[in-house]
Each structure stands twice: as structure tokens, then as C-alpha cells.
C-alpha positions as CSV (number, residue, x, y, z in Angstrom):
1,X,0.0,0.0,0.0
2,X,1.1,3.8,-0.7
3,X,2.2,5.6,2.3
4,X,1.8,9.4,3.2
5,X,-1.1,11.9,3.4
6,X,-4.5,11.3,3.0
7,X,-7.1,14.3,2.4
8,X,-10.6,14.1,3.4
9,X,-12.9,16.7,2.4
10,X,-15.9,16.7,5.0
11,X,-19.0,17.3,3.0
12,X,-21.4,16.5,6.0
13,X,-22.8,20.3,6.0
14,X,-23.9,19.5,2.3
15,X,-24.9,15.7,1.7
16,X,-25.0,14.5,5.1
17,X,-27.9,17.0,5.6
18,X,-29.5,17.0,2.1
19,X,-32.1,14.6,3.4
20,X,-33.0,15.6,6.1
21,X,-35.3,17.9,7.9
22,X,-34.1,21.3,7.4
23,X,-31.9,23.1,10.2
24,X,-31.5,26.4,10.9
25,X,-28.8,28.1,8.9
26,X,-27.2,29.1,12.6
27,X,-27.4,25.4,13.3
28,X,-25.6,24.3,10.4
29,X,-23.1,27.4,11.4
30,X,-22.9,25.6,14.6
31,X,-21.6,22.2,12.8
32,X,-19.9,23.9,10.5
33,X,-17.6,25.6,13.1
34,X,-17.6,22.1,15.4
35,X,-15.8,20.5,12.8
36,X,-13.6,23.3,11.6
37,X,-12.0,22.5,14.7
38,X,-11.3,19.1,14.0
39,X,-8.7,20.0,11.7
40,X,-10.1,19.8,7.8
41,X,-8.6,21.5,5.1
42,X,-11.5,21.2,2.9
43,X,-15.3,21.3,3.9
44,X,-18.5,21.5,1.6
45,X,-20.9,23.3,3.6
46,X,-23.7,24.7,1.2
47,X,-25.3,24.0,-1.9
48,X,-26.8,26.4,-4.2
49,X,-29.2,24.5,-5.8
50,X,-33.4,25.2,-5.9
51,X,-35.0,24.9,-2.4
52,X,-38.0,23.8,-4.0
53,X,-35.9,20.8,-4.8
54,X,-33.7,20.2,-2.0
55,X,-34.9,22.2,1.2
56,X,-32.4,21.3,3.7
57,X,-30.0,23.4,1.4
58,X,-32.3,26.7,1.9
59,X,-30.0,29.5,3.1
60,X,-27.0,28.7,1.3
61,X,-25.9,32.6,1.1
62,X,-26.4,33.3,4.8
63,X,-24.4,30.4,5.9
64,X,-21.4,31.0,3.5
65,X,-21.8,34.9,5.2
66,X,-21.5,33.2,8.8
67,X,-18.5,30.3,7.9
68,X,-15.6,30.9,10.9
69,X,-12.6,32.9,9.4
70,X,-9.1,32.1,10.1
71,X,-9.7,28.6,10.5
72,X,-7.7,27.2,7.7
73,X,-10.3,25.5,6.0
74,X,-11.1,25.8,2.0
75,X,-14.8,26.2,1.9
76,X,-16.9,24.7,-1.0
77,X,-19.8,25.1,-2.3
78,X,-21.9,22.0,-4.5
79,X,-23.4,23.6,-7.7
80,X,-25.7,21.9,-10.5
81,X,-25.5,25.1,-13.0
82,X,-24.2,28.2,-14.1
83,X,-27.1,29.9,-12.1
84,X,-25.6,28.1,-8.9
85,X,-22.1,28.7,-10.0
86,X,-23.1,32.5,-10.3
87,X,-25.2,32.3,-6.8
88,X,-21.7,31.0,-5.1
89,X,-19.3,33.4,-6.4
90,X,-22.0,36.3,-5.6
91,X,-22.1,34.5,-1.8
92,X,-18.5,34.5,-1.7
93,X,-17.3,30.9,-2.7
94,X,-14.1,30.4,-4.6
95,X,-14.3,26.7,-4.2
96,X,-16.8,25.1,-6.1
97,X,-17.9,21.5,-6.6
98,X,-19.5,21.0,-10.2
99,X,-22.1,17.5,-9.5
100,X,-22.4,15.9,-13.1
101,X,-23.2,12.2,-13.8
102,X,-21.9,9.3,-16.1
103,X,-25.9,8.0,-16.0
104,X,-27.9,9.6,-18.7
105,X,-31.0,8.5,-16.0
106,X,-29.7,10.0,-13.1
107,X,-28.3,13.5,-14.3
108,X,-32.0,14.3,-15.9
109,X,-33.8,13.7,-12.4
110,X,-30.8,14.9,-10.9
111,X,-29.9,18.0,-12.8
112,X,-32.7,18.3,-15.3
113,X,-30.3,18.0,-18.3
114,X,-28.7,15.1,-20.5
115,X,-25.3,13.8,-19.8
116,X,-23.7,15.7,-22.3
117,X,-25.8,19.1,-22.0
118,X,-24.7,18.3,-18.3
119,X,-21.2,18.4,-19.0
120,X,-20.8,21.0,-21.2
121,X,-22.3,23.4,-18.4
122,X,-19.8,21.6,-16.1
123,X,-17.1,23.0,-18.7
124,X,-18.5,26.9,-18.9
125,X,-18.4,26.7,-15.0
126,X,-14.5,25.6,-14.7
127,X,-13.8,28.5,-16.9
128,X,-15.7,30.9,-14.6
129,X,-14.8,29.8,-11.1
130,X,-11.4,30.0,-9.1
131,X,-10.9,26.5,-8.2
132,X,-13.6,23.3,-9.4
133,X,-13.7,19.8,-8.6
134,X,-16.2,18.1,-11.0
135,X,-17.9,14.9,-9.1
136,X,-19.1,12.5,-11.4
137,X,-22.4,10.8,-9.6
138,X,-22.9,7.1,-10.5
139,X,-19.4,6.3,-11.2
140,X,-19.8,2.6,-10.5
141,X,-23.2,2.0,-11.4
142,X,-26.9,3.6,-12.1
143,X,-30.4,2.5,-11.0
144,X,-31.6,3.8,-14.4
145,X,-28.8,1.7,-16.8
146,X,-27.4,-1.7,-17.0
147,X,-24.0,-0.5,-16.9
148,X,-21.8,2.4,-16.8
149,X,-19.0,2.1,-19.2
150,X,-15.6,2.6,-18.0
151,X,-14.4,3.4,-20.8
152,X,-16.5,6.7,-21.0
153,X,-16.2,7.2,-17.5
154,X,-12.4,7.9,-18.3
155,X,-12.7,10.2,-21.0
156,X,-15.1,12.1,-19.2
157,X,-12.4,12.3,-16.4
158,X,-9.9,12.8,-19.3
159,X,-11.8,16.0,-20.5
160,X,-12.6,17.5,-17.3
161,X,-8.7,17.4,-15.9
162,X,-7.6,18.6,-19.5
163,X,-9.4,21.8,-18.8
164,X,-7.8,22.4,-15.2
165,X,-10.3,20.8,-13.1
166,X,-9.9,17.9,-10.3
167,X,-12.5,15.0,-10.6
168,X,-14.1,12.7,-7.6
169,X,-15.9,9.4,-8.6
170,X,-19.1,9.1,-7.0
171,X,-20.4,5.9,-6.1
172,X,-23.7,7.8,-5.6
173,X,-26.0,4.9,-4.9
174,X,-23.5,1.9,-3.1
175,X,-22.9,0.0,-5.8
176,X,-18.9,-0.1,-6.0
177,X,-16.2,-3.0,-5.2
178,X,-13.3,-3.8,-4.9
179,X,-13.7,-5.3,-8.0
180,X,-14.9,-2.3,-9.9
181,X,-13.0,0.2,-8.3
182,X,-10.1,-1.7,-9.9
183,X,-11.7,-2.0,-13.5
184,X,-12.2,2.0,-13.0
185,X,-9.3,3.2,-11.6
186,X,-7.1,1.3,-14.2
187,X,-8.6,3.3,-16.9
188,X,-8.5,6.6,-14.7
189,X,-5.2,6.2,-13.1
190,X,-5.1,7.1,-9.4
191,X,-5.0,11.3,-9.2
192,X,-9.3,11.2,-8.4
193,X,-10.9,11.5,-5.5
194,X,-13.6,9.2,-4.5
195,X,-17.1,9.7,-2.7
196,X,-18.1,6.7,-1.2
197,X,-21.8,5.9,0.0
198,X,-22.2,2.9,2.3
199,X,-25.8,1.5,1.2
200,X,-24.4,-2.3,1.1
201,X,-22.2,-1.9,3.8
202,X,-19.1,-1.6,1.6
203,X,-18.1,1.8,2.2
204,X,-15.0,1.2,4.3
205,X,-14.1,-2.3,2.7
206,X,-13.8,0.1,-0.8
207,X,-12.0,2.8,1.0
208,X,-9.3,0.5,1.6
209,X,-9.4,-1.0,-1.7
210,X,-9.1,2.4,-3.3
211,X,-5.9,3.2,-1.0
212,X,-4.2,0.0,-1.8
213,X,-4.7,1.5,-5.6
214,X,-3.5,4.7,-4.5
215,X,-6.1,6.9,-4.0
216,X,-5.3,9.5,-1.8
217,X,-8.4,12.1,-1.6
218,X,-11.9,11.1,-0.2
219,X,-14.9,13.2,0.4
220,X,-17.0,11.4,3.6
221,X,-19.2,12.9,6.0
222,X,-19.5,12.9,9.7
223,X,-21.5,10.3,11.6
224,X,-22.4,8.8,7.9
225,X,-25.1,10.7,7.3
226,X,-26.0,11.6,3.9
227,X,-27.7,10.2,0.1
228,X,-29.1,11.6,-2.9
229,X,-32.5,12.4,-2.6
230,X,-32.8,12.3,-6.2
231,X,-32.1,8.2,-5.7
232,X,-34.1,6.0,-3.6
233,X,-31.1,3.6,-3.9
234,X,-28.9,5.9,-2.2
235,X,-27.9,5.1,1.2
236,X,-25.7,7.4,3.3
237,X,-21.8,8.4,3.1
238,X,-19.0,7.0,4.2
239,X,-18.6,7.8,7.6
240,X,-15.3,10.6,8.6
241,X,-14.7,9.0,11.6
242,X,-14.9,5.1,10.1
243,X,-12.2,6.1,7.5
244,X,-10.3,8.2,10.3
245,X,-10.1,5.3,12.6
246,X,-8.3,3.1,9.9
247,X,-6.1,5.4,8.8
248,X,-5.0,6.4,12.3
249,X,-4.6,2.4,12.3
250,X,-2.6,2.2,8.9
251,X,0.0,5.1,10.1
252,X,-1.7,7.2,7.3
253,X,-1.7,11.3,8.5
254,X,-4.7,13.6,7.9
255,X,-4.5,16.2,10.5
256,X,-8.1,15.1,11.4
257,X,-8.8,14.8,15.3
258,X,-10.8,11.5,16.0
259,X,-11.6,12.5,19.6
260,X,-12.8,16.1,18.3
261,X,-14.6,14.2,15.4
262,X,-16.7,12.4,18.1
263,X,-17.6,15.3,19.8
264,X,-19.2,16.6,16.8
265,X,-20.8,13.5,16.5
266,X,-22.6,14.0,20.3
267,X,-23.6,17.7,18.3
268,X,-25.2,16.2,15.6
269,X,-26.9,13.2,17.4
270,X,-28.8,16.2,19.4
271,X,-29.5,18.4,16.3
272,X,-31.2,15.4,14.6
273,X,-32.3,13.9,17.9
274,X,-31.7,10.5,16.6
275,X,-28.4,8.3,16.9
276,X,-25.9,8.7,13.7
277,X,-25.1,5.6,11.4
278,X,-21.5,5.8,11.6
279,X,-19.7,2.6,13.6
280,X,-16.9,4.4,15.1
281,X,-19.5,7.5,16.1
282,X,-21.7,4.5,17.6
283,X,-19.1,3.1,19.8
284,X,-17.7,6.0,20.9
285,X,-20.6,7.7,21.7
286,X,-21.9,4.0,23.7
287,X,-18.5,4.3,25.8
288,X,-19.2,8.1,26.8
289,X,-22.7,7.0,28.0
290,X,-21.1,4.2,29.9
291,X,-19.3,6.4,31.3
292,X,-16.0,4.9,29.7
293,X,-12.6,6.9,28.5
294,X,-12.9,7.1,24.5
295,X,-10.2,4.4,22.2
């Protein structure tokens, strides 16, 4: 396996809240500032997209107006459009994540627009914004195809790199493996990220797959919440503190505090009043209420 630094973008403020009941803008503030604590270098807190369509992200302006300053944390935004693209930079964003999709299915429910009409956008908005990372949904797989083909899966990374952005494969609706990951990445090469989603389970198994390959950059998001809600296949993210854990294990540096990470976890449980997904925030968070020292 590769040695040296992993980066984890924590995109918890974004999709780990897209499905759920709305919070406050000065409650995501409040999350958003718990975990700017822990140590990230790159957070996705808003999304600009149409609160018709996706309430929880109402609000996007005032909480990019209220993010924590001097921090030392890129702040990015998830955009569908020009319109969004236009509504970020206006807020305040430089960073911008472009959401795409190698499923001709899935980008029309998800962005009301063919794959390639989809793209295209994706390429006027790299030429307008500072900084772009281009995440391509349904990566590994589609509800609405039989297949994705790797093949154009690579050119579409091929096209969006060529023009100066970054890319992260998005296994939007749980569907990777080991096995795929493999076929994928050998076409790709390993300089993508990778958003994970944990509907069979396999989140963590493909995380470690994908670093034996030599991925380096994941997006996750705290307590494993998260999921399309344009997918009822869709389960939730990869969990921080589950990918955390085993890199603290492997010797693998992110500058991520796991003990902070948990705290945020207690945070979150109380915003949602419900108990997180996440395994390691589980334990944990069992061990406080026993009254136990954390691992």
C-alpha cells in the first residue's frame, strides 16, 4: 500500500444534511464551526441549488456569510449550473464542486439535463470559477442503466482534468467493489478523488481497496449521514470517523482529530435527535454513556 497523506474533504454540512429535515442556517453554522475545529482542510458546507428541490440546502448565502474565518479551511460550495455557479461566487465561494453524472438516468432527475448538456455546463463553469472539482455521480453504477461504461467514464475524467479541473468518482448509490474500483481506476489512473456511500455496507471495505490502488483524496461525512434524494437507492456516506479510525490504524496522516470528530458526532446526534449511522461514532458515543474513556 502507498504511504503518506490522505485528504478528506468533509462534505457532512452539504450531503449529510441533504435529506433531512431542514436546520437552521445558525445550526448548520454551529456544525460547520464544530468540525472546523477538528482539523479539515477542505469542507463542503452549502449548496446552491433550488429549495423547492432540496430544502435542507435553503440558506446557502447566509451560511457562507456566517463560515468561521481564520480557520484554515477551503470552503466549497456544490453547484448543479451556471445559475448556482453565479449564486456562489455572488455569496462569496471560490471553491466550487461541479455535480455531473456518467448516468444519462440520473443527471435528468438529478440536474434536469442530459449527460452531455450536463457536461458542457460543467465546462463553462470551470472556466468561470477560481478553483472546481467536477464529481461525477454514479461512477460505478446507475439504477436507471445496465452498466456504466468505464471506458466513457475515463474520457469524461480525461476531459474535465484537461481543462484544469480535479474530478471525484461518486459511487452515488453503493454499488462499488473492490472489484470495480479496480476496473475503474485502471482506466483513470489514481490522481481522483472518491465519494463513497455505504448503502451495502461496503463503504469502508472500498476505501481501503481504493488506497491500496493509491487513492489518496476522499470526500465522507460525519456520523455517515448523507444520500441523494434524487435516488431511492442511495444510502448514506461513508462515515469521517470510520475512514479516520483506519487510517489512524494504517500510520496514514490527515490532520483530522478523531476524539474532536466524536464530539461533533454528540452535536449532531442532538440536532437530529436520533443516533448517527457511523460505527466508530456509535461506539464511541456508547462508551461516553457508559461512562467509559474514549479508544
Amino acid at each position: 500500500m502507498a504511504e503518506g497523506r490522505v485528504s478528506i474533504r468533509e462534505v457532512g454540512p452539504r450531503d449529510g444534511l441533504q435529506r433531512e429535515a431542514p436546520l437552521e442556517p445558525r445550526q448548520r453554522l454551529a456544525l460547520i464551526e464544530a468540525l472546523a475545529r477538528c482539523g479539515f482542510a477542505d469542507m463542503e458546507v452549502a449548496a446552491f441549488v433550488s429549495a423547492r428541490a432540496v430544502p435542507a440546502m435553503a440558506g446557502a448565502a447566509e451560511v457562507v456569510a456566517g463560515l468561521p474565518t481564520g480557520v484554515g479551511c477551503a470552503w466549497w460550495a456544490l453547484v448543479p449550473n451556471l445559475t448556482g455557479a453565479d449564486h456562489a461566487l455572488a455569496a462569496g465561494i471560490a471553491d466550487v464542486s461541479v455535480t455531473v453524472s456518467a448516468s444519462e438516468g440520473y443527471s435528468r432527475r438529478n440536474v434536469g439535463m442530459g449527460v452531455e448538456e450536463s457536461c458542457a455546463e460543467a465546462m463553462a463553469i470551470i472556466e468561470r470559477v477560481p478553483r472546481a472539482d467536477v464529481v461525477i455521480s454514479c461512477s460505478f453504477g446507475s439504477p436507471y442503466e445496465a452498466a456504466i461504461d468505464p471506458g466513457a467514464l475515463a474520457s469524461m475524467v480525461e476531459r474535465f482534468t484537461g481543462a484544469g479541473a480535479s474530478v471525484t468518482l461518486a459511487d452515488t448509490t453503493g454499488v462499488a467493489s473492490p472489484r470495480r474500483l479496480r476496473e475503474v481506476l485502471a482506466l483513470t489512473g489514481p490522481q481522483v478523488g472518491l465519494h463513497l456511500h455505504d448503502t451495502r455496507g461496503s463503504a469502508l471495505v472500498n476505501a481501503y481497496a481504493a488506497l491500496e490502488l493509491g487513492i489518496t483524496r476522499f470526500d465522507t461525512s460525519v456520523g455517515g449521514l448523507g444520500g441523494s434524494p434524487f435516488s431511492d437507492d442511495a444510502g448514506g456516506n461513508l462515515a469521517t470517523e470510520d475512514l479516520v479510525s483506519l487510517l489512524d490504524d494504517l500510520g496514514r496522516p490527515t490532520g483530522i482529530a478523531l476524539d474532536r470528530l466524536v464530539d461533533v458526532d454528540e452535536l449532531l446526534g442532538d440536532l437530529l435527535a436520533r443516533p448517527l449511522p457511523g460505527r466508530v461514532a456509535e461506539a464511541e458515543l456508547a462508551k461516553r454513556a457508559r461512562g467509559r474513556p474514549p479508544a
